[in-house]
C-alpha positions in Angstrom: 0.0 0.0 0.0 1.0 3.5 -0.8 1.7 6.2 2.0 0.7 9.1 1.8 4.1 10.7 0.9 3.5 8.8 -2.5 0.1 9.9 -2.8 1.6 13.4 -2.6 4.3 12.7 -4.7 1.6 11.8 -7.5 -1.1 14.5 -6.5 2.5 17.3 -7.5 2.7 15.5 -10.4 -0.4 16.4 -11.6 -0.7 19.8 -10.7 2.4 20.2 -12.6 0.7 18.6 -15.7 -2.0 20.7 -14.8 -0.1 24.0 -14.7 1.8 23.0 -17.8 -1.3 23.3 -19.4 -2.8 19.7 -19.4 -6.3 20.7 -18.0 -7.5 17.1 -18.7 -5.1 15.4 -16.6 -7.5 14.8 -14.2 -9.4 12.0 -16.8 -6.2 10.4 -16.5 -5.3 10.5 -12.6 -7.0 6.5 -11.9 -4.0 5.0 -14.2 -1.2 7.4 -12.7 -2.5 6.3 -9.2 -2.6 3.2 -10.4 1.2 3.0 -12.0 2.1 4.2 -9.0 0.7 1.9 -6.6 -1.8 4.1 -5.2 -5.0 2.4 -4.1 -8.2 2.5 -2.1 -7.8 5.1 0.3 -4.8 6.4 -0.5 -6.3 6.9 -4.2 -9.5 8.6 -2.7 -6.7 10.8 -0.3 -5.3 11.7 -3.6 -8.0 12.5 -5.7 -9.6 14.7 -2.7 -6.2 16.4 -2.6 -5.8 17.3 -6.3 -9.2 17.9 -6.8 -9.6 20.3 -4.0 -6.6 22.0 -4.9 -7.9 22.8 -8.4 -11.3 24.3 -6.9 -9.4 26.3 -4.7 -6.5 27.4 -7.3 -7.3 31.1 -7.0 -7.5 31.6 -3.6 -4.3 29.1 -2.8 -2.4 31.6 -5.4 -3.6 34.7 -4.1 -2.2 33.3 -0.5 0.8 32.1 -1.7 1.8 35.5 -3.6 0.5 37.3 0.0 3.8 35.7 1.3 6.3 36.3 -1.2 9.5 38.5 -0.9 8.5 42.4 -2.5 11.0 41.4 -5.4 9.6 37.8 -6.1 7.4 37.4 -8.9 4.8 34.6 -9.1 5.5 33.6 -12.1 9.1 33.4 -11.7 8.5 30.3 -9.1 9.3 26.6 -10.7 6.6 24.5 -11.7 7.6 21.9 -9.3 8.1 24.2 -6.3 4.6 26.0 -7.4 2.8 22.7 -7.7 4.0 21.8 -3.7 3.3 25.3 -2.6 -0.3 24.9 -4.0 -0.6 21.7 -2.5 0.3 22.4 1.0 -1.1 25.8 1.0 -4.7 23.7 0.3 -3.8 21.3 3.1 -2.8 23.9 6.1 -5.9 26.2 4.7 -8.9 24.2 3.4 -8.3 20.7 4.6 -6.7 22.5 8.6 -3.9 19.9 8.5 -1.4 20.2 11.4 0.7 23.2 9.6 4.0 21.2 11.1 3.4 18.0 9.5 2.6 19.6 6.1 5.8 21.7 6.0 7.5 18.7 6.9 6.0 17.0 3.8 6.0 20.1 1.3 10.4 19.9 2.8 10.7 16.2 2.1 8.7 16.6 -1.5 11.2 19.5 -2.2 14.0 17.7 -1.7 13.4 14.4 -3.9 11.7 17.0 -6.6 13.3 20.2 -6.7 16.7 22.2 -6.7 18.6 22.6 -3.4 17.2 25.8 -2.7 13.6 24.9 -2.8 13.0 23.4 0.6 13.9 26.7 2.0 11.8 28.6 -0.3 9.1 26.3 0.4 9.0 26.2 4.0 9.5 29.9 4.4 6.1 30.1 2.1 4.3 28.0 4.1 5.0 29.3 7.3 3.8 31.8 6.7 0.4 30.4 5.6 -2.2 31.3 8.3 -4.5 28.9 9.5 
């Protein structure tokens, strides 16, 4: 069975497909899950995360650019980092996880997924994310 690390790991990916443009990706989540092992609940975990990410999308950006740096643009962020950022900024807002154990995930996600910087960035970002 998958954890829920590897859900998340797959719920990124698709919200990266997603913000690459693939607004479809979502007809196609049930054989990612499923390539990566993700089953039962950890399937429905994943679909309720990615789905309610994307119905929240505009609020979760407009929170995350609330937090960046004067300097930083929005746009200038990485797909990958954006894609966690949106992610835990759902979890910690909308779904009221403990904001400690979704930095902690949004750190470890950086780390496999992302440049060396990005798990600073990233926990910084969410922070800073109130509750």
């Amino acid at each position: 069975m998958a954890t829920r690390r590897q859900a998340r790991t797959a719920v990124v990916g698709l919200l990266y497909a997603y913000d690459l443009g693939n607004r479809n990706i979502s007809k196609f989540s049930d054989e990612i899950f499923e390539s990566d092992k993700i089953r039962n609940k950890q399937r429905d975990f994943s679909k309720k995360l990615f789905n309610g990410t994307i119905k929240n999308l505009e609020t979760i950006d407009e929170e995350i650019q609330r937090h960046l740096a004067k300097d930083w643009n929005y746009n200038s962020i990485g797909k990958v980092e954006k894609a966690i950022l949106r992610l835990g900024t759902y979890e910690i807002m909308i779904e009221k996880v403990d904001k400690r154990i979704i930095i902690n995930e949004a750190i470890e996600l950086a780390k496999a997924l992302a440049d060396d910087k990005s798990p600073r960035f990233i926990n910084a970002i969410l922070d800073a994310i109130e509750v």
